[in-house]
C-alpha positions as CSV (number, residue, x, y, z in Angstrom):
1,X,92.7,-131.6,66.9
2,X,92.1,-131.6,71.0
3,X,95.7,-131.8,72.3
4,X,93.4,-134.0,75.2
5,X,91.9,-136.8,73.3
6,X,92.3,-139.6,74.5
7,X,93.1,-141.3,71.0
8,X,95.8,-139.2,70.9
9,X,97.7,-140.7,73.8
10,X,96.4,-144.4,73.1
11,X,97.5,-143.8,68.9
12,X,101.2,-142.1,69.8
13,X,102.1,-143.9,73.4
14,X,103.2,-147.1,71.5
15,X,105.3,-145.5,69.3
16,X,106.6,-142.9,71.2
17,X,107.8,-146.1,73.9
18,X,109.3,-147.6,71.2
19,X,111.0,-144.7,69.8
20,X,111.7,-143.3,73.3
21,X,113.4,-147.3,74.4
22,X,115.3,-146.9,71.6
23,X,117.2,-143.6,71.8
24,X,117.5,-143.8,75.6
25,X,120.8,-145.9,75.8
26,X,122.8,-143.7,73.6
27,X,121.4,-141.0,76.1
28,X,122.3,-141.4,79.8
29,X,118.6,-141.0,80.6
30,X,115.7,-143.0,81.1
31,X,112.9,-144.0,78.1
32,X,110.6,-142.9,80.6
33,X,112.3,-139.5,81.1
34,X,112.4,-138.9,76.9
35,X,108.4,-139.7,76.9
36,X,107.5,-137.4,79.1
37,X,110.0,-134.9,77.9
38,X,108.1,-135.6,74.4
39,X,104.4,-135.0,75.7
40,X,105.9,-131.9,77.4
41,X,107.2,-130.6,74.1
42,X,104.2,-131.1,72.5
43,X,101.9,-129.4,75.2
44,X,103.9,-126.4,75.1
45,X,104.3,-126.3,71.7
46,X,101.1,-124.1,71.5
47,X,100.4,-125.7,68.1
48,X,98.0,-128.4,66.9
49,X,99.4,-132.0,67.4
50,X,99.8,-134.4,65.0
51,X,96.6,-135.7,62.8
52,X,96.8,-139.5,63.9
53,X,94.4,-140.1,61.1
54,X,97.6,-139.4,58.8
55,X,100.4,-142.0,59.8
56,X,103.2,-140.3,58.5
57,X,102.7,-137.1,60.1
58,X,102.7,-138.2,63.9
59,X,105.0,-141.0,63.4
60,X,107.4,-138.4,61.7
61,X,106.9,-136.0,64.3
62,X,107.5,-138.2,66.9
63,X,110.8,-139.7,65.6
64,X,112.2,-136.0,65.1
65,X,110.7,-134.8,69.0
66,X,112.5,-137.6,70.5
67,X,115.7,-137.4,68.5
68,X,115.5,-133.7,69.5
69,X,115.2,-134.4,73.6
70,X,117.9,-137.5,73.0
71,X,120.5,-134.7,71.3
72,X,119.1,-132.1,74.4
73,X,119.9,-134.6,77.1
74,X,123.2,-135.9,75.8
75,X,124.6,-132.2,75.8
76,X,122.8,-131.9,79.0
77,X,125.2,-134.9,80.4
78,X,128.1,-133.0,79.4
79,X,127.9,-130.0,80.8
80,X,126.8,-131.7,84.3
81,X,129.0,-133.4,86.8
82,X,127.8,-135.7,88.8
83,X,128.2,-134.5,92.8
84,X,130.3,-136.9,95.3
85,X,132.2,-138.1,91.9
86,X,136.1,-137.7,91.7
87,X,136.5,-135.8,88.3
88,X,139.6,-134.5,86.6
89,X,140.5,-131.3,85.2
90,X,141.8,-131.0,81.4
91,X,145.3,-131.1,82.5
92,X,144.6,-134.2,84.5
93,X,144.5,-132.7,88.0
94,X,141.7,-133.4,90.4
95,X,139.5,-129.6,90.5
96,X,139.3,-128.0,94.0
97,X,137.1,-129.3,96.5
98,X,137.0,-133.0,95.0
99,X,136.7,-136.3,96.7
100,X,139.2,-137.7,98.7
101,X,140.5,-141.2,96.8
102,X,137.9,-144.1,95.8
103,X,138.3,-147.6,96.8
104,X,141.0,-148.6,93.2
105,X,144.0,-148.8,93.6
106,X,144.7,-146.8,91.0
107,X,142.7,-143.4,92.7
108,X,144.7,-144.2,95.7
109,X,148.0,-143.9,94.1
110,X,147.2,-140.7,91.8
111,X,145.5,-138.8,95.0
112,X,148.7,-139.4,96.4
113,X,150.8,-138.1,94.0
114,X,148.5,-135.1,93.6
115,X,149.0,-134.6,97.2
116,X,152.8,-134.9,97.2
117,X,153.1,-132.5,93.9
118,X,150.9,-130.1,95.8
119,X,152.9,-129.6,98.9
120,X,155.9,-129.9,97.5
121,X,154.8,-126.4,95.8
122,X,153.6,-125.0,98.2
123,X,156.9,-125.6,100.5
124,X,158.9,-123.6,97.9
125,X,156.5,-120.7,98.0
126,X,158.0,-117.8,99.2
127,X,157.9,-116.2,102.7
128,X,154.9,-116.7,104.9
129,X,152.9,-118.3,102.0
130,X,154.2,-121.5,102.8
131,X,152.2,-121.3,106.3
132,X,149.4,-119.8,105.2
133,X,148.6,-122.4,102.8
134,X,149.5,-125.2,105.5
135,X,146.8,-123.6,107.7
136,X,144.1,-123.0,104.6
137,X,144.9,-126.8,103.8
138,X,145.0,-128.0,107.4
139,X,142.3,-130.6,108.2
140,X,141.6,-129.2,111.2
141,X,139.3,-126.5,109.2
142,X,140.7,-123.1,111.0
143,X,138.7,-120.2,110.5
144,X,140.5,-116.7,109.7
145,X,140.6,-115.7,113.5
146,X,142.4,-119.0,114.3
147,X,145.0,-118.7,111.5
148,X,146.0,-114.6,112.0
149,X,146.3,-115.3,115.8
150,X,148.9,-118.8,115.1
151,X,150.4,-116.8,112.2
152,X,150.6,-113.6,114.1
153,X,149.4,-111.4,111.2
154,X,146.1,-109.2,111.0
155,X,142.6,-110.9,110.3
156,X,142.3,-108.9,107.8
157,X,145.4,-109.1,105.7
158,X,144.3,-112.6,105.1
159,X,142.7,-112.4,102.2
160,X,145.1,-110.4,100.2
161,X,148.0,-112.5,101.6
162,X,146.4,-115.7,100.4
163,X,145.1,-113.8,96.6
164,X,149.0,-113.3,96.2
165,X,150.1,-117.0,97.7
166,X,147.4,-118.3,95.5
167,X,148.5,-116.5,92.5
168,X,152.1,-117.6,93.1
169,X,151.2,-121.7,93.6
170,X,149.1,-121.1,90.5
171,X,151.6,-119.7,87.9
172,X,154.8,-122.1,90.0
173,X,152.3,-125.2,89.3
174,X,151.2,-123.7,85.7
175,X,155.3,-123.8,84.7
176,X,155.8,-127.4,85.5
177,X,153.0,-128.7,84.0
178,X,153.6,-129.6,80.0
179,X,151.9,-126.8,77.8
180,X,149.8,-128.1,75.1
181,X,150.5,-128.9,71.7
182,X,149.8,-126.9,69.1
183,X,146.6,-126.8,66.8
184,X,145.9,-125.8,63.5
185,X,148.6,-123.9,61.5
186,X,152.0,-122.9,63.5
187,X,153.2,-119.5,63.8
């Protein structure tokens, strides 16, 4: 059969709105997006389409193509974060480079205590790290030249300096927070 009849599209566009309508809620995505995702698949599926004159066969192919593209775009949604969205790590910490608090209450008072917690550890970091990390964090968005010449150290032991700070914030911070339970069998 001619993957461009016109009976083709007039005998499975009913259905495949139906079926599409029906999956998208559970999906994230449009119906509209899961159609055309469909008629996609089927165009580059380089085989013959369904026989229309068979009712099983399209209606059967249909209802497994849009299950497929509903499964495709709810693993799609997991793996993607939205951009301009405040997200939290697994441990329950907001991820580098996040949004500053939303308009709750509730973001408010936890971007504040993420705040405090964070230069509270930085402030027991040892020698010049606390600075360095003041001026990394400073909103006043220095660039390396700026920092070495109020620091007083070489542009270019920067980035070395701040690898080791980082290092050090990272495994202070990693001690305080609870470790995981275990899983499975206990050794």
């Amino acid at each position: 059969m001619d993957l461009l009849k016109a009976d083709l599209f007039d005998t499975l566009g009913p259905l495949l709105s139906a079926e599409a309508a029906a999956e998208a809620p559970g999906t994230g995505v449009d119906a509209a997006d899961l159609e055309q995702a469909v008629w996609v698949r089927l165009l580059e599926s380089g085989r013959r389409a369904p026989d229309p004159a068979e009712p099983a066969e399209p209606a059967r192919w249909l209802r497994r193509a849009v299950r497929a593209e509903a499964r495709l775009a709810r693993r799609r949604a997991r793996r993607e974060i939205p951009y301009g969205h405040r997200h939290h790590t697994a441990d329950g910490g907001a991820p580098a480079g996040a949004a500053t608090a939303g308009v709750e209450p509730e973001d408010a008072l936890l971007h504040g205590e993420e705040n405090r917690a964070l230069r509270s550890a930085v402030a027991r970091l040892p020698g010049r790290c606390p600075e360095l990390m003041k001026a990394l964090l400073s909103p006043r968005d220095l660039t390396y030249r700026e920092i070495a010449g109020e620091l007083g150290i070489s542009q270019g032991s920067l980035g070395p300096v701040r690898s080791r700070c980082l290092g050090c914030l990272r495994r202070m911070l990693a001690a305080e927070v609870a470790a995981p339970g275990l899983r499975g069998k206990e050794r």
